[in-house]
Structures are given as C-alpha cells and as structure tokens.
C-alpha positions in Angstrom: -9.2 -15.3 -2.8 -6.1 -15.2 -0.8 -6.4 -17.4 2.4 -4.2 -15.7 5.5 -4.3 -18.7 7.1 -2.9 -20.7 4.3 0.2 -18.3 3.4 1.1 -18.2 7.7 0.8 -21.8 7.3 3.2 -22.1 4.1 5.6 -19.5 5.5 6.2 -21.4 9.0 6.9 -24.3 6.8 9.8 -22.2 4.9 11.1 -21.4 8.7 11.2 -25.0 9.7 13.6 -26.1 7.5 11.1 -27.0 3.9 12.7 -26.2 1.0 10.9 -28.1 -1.9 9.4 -25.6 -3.4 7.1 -28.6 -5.0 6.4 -29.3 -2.1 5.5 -26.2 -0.6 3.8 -25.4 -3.8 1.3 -28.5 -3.6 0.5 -27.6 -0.3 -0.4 -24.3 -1.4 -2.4 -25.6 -3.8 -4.5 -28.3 -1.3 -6.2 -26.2 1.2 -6.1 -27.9 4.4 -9.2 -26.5 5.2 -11.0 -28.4 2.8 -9.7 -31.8 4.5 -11.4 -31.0 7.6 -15.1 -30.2 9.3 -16.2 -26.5 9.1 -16.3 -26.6 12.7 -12.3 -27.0 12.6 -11.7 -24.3 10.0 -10.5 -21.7 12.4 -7.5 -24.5 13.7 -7.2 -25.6 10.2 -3.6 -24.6 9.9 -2.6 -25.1 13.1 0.2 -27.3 13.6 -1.9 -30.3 15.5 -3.4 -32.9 14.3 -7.2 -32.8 13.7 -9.5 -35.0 14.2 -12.1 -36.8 11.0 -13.9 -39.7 10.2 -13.3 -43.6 11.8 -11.7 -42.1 14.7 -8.6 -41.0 12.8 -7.0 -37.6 12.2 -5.5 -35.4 9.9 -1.7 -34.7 10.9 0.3 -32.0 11.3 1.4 -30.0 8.0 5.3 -29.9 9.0 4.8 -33.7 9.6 3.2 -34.3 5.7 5.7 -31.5 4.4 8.7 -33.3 6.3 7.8 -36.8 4.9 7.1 -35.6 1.6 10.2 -33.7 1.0 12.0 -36.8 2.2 10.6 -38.7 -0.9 11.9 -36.7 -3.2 9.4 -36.6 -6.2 9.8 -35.7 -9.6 6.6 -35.5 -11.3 7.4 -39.2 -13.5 7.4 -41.1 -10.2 4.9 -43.3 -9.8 3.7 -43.1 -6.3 2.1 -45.7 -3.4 0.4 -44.3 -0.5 -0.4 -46.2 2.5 -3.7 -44.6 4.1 -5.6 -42.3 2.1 -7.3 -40.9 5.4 -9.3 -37.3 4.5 -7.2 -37.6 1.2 -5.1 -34.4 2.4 -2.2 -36.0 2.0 -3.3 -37.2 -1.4 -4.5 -34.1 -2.3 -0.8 -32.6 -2.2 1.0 -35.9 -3.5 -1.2 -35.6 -6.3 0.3 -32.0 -7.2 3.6 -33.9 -7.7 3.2 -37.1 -9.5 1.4 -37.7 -12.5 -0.6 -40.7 -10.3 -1.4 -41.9 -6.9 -1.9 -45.3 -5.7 -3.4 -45.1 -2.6 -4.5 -48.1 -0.4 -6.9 -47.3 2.9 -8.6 -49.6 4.9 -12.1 -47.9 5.5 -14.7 -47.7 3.1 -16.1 -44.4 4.5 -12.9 -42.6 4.7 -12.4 -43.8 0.9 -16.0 -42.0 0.0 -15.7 -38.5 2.1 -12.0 -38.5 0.5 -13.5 -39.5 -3.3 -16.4 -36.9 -2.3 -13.5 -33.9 -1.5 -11.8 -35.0 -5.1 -14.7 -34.4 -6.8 -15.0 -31.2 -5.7 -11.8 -29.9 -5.9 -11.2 -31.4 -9.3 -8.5 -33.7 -8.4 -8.8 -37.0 -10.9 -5.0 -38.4 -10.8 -5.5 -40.9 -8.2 -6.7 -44.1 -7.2 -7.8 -46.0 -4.5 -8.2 -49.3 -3.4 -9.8 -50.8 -0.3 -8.0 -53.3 1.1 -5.3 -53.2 4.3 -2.1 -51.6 3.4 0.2 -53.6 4.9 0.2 -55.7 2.1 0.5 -52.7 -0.1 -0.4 -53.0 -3.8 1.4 -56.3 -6.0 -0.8 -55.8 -9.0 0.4 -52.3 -9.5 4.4 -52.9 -8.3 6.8 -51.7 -8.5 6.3 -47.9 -7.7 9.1 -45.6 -7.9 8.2 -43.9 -4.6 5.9 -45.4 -1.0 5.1 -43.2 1.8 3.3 -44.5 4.7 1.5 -42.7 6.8 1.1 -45.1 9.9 4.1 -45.7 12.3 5.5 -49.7 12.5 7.0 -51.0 14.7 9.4 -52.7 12.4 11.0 -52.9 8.4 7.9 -53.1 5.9 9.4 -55.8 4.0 6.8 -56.5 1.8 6.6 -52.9 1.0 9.8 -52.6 0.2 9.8 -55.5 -2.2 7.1 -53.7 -4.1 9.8 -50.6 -4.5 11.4 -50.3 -7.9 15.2 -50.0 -8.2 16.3 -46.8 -7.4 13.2 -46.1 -5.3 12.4 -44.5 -2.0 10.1 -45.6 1.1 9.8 -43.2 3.6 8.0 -44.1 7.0 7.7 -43.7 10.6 9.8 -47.1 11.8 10.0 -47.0 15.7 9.1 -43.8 16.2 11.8 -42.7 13.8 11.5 -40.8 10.4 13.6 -43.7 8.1 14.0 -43.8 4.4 14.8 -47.1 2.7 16.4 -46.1 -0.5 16.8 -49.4 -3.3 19.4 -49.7 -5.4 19.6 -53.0 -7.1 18.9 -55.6 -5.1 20.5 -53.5 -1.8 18.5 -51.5 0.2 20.0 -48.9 2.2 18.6 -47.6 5.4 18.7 -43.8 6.5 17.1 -42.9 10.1 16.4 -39.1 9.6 14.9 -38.0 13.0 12.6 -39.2 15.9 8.7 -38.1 14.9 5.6 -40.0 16.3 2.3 -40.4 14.5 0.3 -43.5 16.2 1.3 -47.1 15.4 -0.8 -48.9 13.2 -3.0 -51.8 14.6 -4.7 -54.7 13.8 -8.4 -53.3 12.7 -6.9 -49.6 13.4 -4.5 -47.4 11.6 -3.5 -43.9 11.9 -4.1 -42.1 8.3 -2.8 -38.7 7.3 
C-alpha cells in the first residue's frame, strides 16, 4: 500500500541535497512510522525529532539521511552503530550492509527495537548492551562507525576500532565530521554544523 506520507518524506529528502539512491532507497524501505507510537503516526514524517522510550527520541530523517550518505556504504562494509535507540536508524543501515553491529546502552530500548525487527523481518543485525563509548573490540575493526550521539571531542577509541580505509562519521562539537583512515593516518573532514544532544554519563541521545 503506498504511504503519502512516506513518498513527501523521501521526495523532501531528494530537495535537500540526498542523492544516495541507497540511501534513499533504505529509507523507503524502513517506514518511519513503525519506529514510533501510534499516537505520533500523523507527525511520523515530519522533520522533528520524536519522542520514545528512556526519555530519548527518534531524529530527524534529513539528519539520519545526511549522516548516512556521509558514510558512504557499499553493501560489503561491515558496519558499527553507536545507539540502536527505536532501531530506526538500524532499520535503514541494515538495507545497506550485509550486518549491523550495534551497541546501546538500555536494555528496554534494545527489546522494543528487537520486538520492531521481528516484525518487520529484519534479521542482519546485532546488538549488544553495554555503553558505546567503548564501542565493540571483539568485533574490530569495522569498515564503517556512525554515532548517533554528539561529543564533545575525537572518539579515539572508536576510531582505533576503524579498519584502514574506513569511515566514522559523528556529531563532534556540534559539527558533522568524518574521520576517514588510511593506514595509520586519519584524516579529519568537518562537513557542517548539526546538533543532536551530547551524550552523558548515564544518558545518551539515540537515533
């Protein structure tokens, strides 16, 4: 069944500058609506962020489609995400990627989200409790890490767990930056001011 809201939502995307069709494609493919409380379905694809479990919201879609564009996937990457959340942002990475490796630091998000997988029929993935600051060592290294928390400075721990040639793309300062490693350098590229709340001791913003 075509969803209006969906295609609006996908077309304002094109018009703001996304051009990975992959992208694009996977968010076709993850409803947002489905990431959120039926009460919310109406503002589903708004562009605001929206409120769900442990205090924490869902963002924006230009700010997943933005971040996720800036990774560049090809579907042999493999992939670490920092904050499962509602598992919307999973949900789409998951289109990509032949595998998700996603670290959140509440148990309940980690049910609702494995509850929503279930349903949709989305298996690639796993998740791991724990706090993603210290991302995942026994998997390292991943091709590709997206956080989806602001810092306040470099995740150098993170970016030790990137393999060479890989991308990490965060929110550093309240500015999009991509770490790209080649080798043993890492170069640094600050893309554009965006803010999505800073991460906290016991608190963390997930998409």
């Amino acid at each position: 069944m075509i969803d209006p809201g969906l295609i609006d939502m996908i077309m304002r995307l094109r018009g703001r500058g996304i051009s990975d069709n992959a992208v694009l494609k996977a968010m076709e493919l993850s409803p947002r609506k489905h990431f959120v409380g039926e009460s919310l379905f109406e503002a589903a694809y708004d562009e605001q962020s929206l409120p769900t479990s442990c205090g924490q919201t869902v963002s924006p879609p230009l700010t997943i489609a933005l971040m996720t564009q800036m990774l560049e996937l090809t579907p042999e990457h493999k992939l670490l995400e920092i904050g499962c959340g509602s598992g919307y942002h999973t949900a789409i990475l998951s289109k990509i990627v032949k595998r998700v490796y996603s670290v959140e630091r509440y148990k309940q998000l980690i049910r609702e989200a494995e509850a929503r997988f279930k349903t949709l029929g989305i298996t690639n993935h796993v998740i791991r409790h724990g706090d993603g600051r210290y991302g995942w060592g026994g998997q390292a290294p991943f091709d590709r890490i997206i956080l989806t928390c602001a810092l306040r400075a470099e995740p150098a721990m993170l970016i030790d767990q990137l393999a060479p040639n890989g991308k990490l793309v965060a929110v550093v300062d309240d500015q999009l930056t991509r770490y790209s490693k080649a080798r043993k350098k890492v170069t640094v590229e600050t893309l554009f001011p965006l803010q999505v709340p800073m991460i906290e001791a016991g608190k963390s913003k997930v998409l």
